[in-house]
N, C-alpha and C positions, 0 to 999 in steps of 0.2 A: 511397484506403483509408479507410476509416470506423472509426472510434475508438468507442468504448460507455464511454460515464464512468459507474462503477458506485458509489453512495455505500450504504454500511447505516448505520444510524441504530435509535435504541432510545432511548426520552425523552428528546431531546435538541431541542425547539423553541425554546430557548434561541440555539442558531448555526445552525439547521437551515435556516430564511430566506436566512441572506445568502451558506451553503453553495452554495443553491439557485440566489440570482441569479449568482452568479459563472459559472456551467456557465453559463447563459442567455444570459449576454452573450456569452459566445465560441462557443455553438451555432450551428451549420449545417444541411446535410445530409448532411454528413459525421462527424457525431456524435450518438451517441444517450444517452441520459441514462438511465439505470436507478437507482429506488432500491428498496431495500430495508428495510422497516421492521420490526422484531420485535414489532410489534403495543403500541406505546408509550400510555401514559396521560396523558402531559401535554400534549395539543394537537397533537400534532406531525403526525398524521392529518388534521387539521383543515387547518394549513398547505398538505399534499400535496394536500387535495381542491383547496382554493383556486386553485390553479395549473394544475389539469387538464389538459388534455391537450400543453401546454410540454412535460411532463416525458413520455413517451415509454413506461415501463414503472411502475408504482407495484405494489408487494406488502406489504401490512399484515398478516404475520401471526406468532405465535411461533416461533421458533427455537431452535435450539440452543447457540446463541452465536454472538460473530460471526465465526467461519470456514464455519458454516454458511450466514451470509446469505450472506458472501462467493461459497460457491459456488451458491447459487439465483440470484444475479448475473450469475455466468457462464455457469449455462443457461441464461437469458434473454436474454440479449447476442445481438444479432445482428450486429457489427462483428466486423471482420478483428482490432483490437486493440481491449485491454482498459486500463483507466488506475482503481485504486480513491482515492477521495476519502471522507475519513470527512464526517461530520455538520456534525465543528469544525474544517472545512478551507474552505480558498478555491480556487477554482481560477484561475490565472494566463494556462496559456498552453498554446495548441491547438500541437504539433510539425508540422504539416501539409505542410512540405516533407521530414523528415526519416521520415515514415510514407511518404510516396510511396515511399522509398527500396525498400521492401519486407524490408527487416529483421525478424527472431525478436524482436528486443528496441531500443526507441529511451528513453534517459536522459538527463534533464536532472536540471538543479538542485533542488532543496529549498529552500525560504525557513524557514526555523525562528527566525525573529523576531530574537536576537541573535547566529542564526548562518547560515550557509547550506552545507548538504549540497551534498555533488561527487561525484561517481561515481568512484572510479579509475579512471585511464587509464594505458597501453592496458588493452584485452580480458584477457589473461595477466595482468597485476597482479589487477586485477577478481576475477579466477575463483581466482588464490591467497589472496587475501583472503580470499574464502567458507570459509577451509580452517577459520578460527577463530570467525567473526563473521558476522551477516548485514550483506554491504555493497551491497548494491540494497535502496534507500528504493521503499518500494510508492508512493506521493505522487507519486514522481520516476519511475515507473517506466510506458509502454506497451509488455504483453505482446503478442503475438501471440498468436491465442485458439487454444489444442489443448484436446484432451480434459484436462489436467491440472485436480487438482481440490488441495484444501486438506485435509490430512489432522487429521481433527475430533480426535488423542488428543494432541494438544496445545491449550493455552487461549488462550496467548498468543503463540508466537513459531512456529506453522503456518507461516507467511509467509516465514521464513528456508528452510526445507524447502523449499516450494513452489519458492522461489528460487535456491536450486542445483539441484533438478530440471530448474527451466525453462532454467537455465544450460549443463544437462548436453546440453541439447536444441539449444540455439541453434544454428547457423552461424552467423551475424551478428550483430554489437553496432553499432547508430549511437547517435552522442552528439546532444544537442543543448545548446544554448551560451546558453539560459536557464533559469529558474525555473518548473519547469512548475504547482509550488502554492505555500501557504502554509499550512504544516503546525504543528497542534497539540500541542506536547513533552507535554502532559502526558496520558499513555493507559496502555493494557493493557499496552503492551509497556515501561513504567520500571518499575524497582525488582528486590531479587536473586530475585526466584520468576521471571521473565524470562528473568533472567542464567543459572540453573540451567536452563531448559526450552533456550537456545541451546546449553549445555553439552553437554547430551545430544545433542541433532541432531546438534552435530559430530562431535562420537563414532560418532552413528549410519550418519552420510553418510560419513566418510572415515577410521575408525577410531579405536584409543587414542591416538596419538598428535596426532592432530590435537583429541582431546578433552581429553588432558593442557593442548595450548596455550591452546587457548581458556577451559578453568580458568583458565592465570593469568591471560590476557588479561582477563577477565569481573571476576576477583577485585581487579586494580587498578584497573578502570574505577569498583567499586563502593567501594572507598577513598575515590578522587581524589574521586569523585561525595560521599560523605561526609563528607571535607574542605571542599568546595566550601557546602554547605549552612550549617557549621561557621561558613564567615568571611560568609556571606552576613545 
């Protein structure tokens, strides 16, 4: 099964480099590397020519944001599965026996520096989790590629939706039992304009009441989180 590591990037030659070698070193022929770039100004063009044809798909141009590179990502991709890697990520680790398997969806670990992301297990925890919160880390996550696409009327938390979609579709969840990157906490998706946009999905994916929960769920996450800043 062939994997398409898909990264979008927008003035970011800052991590964009060592982004890039981490794919490289664990490239095959069973992985193909797409990035996508919203047409950046600080060099970062420069970088992607540099490396030529390593890199497999290069696209340098404006966007709509990044749900929309996200999905010019995905119609380019010519792999069975899909794995996104931002700019200021690393990648860890190719799942290669766990994509054989032929799974809708294969999840590993998250590295998030002083923490590390887990997927719940089983499957049925997993999928009631989603009722409130997005609990599949995109980092941590090789889709299987369908026509499913990223809905652009949200800015930042698309990727939750996507996620119960892709969920709704699945037959099969395989785990895997490492760190598939090393993911960047600090993005689009903190702070409560996040919090509010996951709010609504829930609501909109599984009604009032699962958008009542995820209210308060969101609402103490954003406390504790302002506590936390408080003593730091």
């Amino acid at each position: 099964m062939r994997l398409s590591v898909i990264t979008v990037t927008w003035n970011a030659a800052a991590t964009l480099e060592a982004c890039i070698e981490s794919v490289l070193r664990l490239k095959g022929q069973d992985v193909e590397f797409v990035v996508i770039d919203g047409g950046s100004k600080d060099g970062s063009v420069a970088i992607l020519e540099r490396y030529g044809k390593a890199i497999d798909v290069v696209v340098s141009e404006p966007d709509k944001g990044i749900y929309d590179a996200m999905n010019k990502g995905l119609d380019r991709a010519s792999g069975e599965y899909v794995l996104f890697l931002g700019a200021d990520d690393v990648l860890l680790h190719v799942p290669r026996h766990e994509l054989s398997q032929g799974a809708d969806l294969v999840l590993g670990d998250v590295d998030c520096g002083d923490w590390t992301f887990r997927h719940l297990r089983p499957e049925c925890a997993l999928r009631a989790r989603m009722r409130h919160r997005n609990a599949v880390h995109p980092q941590g996550a090789c889709y299987r590629r369908t026509e499913l696409r990223y809905g652009l009327d949200y800015r930042r938390c698309a990727d939750y939706l996507f996620n119960v979609e892709h969920l709704r579709r699945s037959r099969s969840v395989v785990y895997c039992d490492a760190a598939l990157s090393r993911f960047c906490t600090e993005g689009a998706s903190a702070g409560w304009a996040a919090k509010r946009e996951a709010i609504a999905i829930a609501r909109r994916a599984f009604g009032p009441v699962a958008g009542a929960h995820s209210f308060l769920y969101h609402l103490a996450s954003h406390l504790v989180d302002g506590w936390r800043r408080r003593k730091a």
